[in-house]
N, C-alpha and C positions, 0 to 999 in steps of 0.2 A: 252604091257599092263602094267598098274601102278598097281604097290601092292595098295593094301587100308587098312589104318590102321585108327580105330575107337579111337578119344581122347576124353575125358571128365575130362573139368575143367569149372567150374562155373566164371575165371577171364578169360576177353579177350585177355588179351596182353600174359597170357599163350599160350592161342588159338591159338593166330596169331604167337608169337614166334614159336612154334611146327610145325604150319601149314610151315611157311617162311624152316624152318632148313631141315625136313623132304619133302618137295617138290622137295626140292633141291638135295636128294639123289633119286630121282623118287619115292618116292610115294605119293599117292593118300591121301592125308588128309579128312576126316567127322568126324565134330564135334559137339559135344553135350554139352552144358549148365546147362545139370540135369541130374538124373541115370536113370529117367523113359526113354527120350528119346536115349540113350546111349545105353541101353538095346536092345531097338528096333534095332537100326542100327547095331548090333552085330548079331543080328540075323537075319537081313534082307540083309545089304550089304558084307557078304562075306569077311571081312576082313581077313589080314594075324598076325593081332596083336591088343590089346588094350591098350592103357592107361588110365587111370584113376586116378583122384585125388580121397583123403579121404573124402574132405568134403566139398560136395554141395548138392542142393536140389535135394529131391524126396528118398531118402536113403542114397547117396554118395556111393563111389567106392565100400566099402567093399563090400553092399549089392549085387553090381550088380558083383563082382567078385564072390559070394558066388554063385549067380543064373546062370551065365557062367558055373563055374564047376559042377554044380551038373544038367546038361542040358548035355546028351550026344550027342545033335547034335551038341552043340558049344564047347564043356568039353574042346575039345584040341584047344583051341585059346589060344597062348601066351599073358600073361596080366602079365604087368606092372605097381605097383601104383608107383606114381609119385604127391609126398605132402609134406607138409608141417612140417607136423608128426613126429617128431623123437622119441617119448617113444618108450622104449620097446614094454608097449602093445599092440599098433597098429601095429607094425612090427610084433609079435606074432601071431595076428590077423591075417591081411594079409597072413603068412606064412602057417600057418594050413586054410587057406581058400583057399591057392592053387596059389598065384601067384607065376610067375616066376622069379619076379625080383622085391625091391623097392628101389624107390629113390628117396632124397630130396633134396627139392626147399631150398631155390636156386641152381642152377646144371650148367655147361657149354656143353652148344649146341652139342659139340662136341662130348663128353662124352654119351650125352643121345641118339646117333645117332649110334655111336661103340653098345651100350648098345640095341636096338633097332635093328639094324644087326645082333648080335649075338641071339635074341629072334627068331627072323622070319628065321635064317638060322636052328636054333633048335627044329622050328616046331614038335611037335611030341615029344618031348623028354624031359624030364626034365631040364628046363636052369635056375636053382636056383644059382644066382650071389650074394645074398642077401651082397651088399657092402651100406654102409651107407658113 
């Protein structure tokens, strides 16, 4: 059975890149367009991880990271922002809102697939990588 990892970016060729890269390691890709529907799929399909960008519609990543963790049925979902983003503050953000890793685009496939293996093998645990 395919892990399922939950992404959300509002650009397709994100989509489809992540979808292509991460297939390729067996798993199961669901993608989302906005944080309302990203949300849902976090909490309905079971995944083993989420990504999310900072900024798309409906709240974007931070919101729907904030409502991941403070959700004890999904609290322990590894989540990953993955944007554009590079201040400070949004990585501040991000950090005190509980994810476990963030990373900016532009990135090498490869890179976010080590980074993404080490998230889902650390289920459960704290896997704070915060590399910029």
């Amino acid at each position: 059975m395919q892990r399922c990892i939950v992404i959300a970016d509002d650009d397709p060729t994100i989509i489809d890149l992540l979808r292509l890269r991460l297939s390729m390691a067996q798993y199961h890709v669901i993608a989302a367009r906005d944080a309302v529907v990203a949300l849902e799929m976090v909490r309905t399909k079971d995944p083993v991880a989420a990504i999310l960008d900072v900024q798309m519609p409906g709240g974007g990543g931070l919101s729907v990271l904030l409502k991941i963790k403070s959700d004890p049925r999904i609290s322990g979902l590894p989540v990953m922002i993955l944007t554009g983003e590079r201040n400070a503050e949004t990585v501040l953000q991000a950090m005190d809102g509980g994810a476990d890793d963030y990373m900016v685009k532009p990135f090498h496939p490869d890179a976010l697939l080590e980074r993404v293996s080490r998230l889902v093998s650390k289920a459960g645990k704290t896997a704070a990588t915060w590399e910029i």
